[in-house]
C-alpha positions in Angstrom: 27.6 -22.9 -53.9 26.6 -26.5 -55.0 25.2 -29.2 -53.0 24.5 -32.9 -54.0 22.2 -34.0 -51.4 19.2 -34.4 -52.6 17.3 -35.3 -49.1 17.1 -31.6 -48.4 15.0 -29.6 -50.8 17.1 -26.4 -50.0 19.7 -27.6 -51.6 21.2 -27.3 -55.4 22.8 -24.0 -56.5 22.0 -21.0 -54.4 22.6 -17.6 -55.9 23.0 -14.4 -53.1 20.6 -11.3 -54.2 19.9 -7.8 -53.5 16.3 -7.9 -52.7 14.2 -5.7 -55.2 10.7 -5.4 -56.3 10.5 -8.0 -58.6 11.6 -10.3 -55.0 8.0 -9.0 -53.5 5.6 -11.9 -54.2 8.6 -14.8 -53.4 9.2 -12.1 -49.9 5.7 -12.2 -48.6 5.8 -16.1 -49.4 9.2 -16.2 -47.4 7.9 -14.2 -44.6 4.4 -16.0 -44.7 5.9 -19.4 -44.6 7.7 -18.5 -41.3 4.6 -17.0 -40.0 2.8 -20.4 -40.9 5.0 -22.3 -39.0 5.1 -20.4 -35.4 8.3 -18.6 -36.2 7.6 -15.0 -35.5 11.6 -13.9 -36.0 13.7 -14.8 -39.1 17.3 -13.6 -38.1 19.8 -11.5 -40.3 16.0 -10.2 -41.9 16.7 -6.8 -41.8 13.7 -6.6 -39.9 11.1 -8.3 -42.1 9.7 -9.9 -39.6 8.8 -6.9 -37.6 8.2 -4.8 -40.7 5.8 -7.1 -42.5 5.2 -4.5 -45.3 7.8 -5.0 -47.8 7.7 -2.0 -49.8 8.5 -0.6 -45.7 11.1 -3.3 -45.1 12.9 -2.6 -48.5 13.0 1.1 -48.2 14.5 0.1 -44.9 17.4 -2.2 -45.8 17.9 0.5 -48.7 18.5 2.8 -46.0 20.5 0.6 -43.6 23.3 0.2 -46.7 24.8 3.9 -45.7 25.9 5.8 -42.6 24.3 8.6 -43.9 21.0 7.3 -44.4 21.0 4.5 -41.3 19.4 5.0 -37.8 21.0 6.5 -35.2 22.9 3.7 -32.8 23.2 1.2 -35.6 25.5 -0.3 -38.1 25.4 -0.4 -41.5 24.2 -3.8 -43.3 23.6 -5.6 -46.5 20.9 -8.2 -46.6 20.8 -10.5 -49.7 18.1 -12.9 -50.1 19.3 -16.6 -50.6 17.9 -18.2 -53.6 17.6 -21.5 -54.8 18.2 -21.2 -58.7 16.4 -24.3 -59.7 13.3 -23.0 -59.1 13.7 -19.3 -57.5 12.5 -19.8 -54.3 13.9 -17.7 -51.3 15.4 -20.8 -48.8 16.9 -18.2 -46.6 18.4 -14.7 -46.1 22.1 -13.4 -45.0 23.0 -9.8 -43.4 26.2 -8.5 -43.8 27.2 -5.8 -41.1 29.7 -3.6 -42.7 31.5 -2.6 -39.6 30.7 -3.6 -35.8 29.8 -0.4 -33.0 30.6 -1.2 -29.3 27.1 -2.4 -29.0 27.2 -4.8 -31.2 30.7 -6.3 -29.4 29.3 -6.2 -26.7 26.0 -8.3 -27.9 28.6 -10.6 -29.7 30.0 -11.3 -26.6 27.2 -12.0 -24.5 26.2 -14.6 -26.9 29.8 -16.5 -27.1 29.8 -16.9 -23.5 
């Protein structure tokens, strides 16, 4: 993805990424920079917000990628960590559900109404 306007600082070429450890220092800046700013939920996180710890949080979203290792009641997901490649900060986060459950039809709806 390329953008050309240069009055946003999020913008330039953005690469999607698997989060891993060598993400942990530009996570915890991510996370802290929400937490700086009054915003105590990021959404499509994977939890992050709640988690706070991120070897915790990425064990998590390792888990959430299968059925087989997911929590009961929910879906499994991909997060990928948005990245600006100019400088490799973290300027936002994506959550891909691989499938959708009743529940989270049901949610879905609630908020179109």
């Amino acid at each position: 993805m390329k953008y050309n306007n240069q009055k946003n600082k999020a913008y330039g070429e953005l690469e999607l990424v698997f989060p891993t450890k060598e993400y942990k220092k530009e996570v915890e800046e991510y996370l802290q920079e929400f937490l700086n700013n009054g915003e105590n939920e990021i959404a499509g996180d994977g939890g992050l917000d709640r988690i706070k710890d991120f070897d915790k949080w990425l064990e998590k979203i390792q888990n959430d990628l299968s059925i087989n290792t997911i929590d009961k009641d929910r879906v499994p997901a991909t997060v990928y960590l948005t990245i600006r490649k100019s400088d490799k900060k973290i300027v936002g986060n994506l959550q891909i559900r691989h499938f959708l459950n009743k529940k989270n039809i049901k949610v879905w709806r609630t908020y179109r109404r």
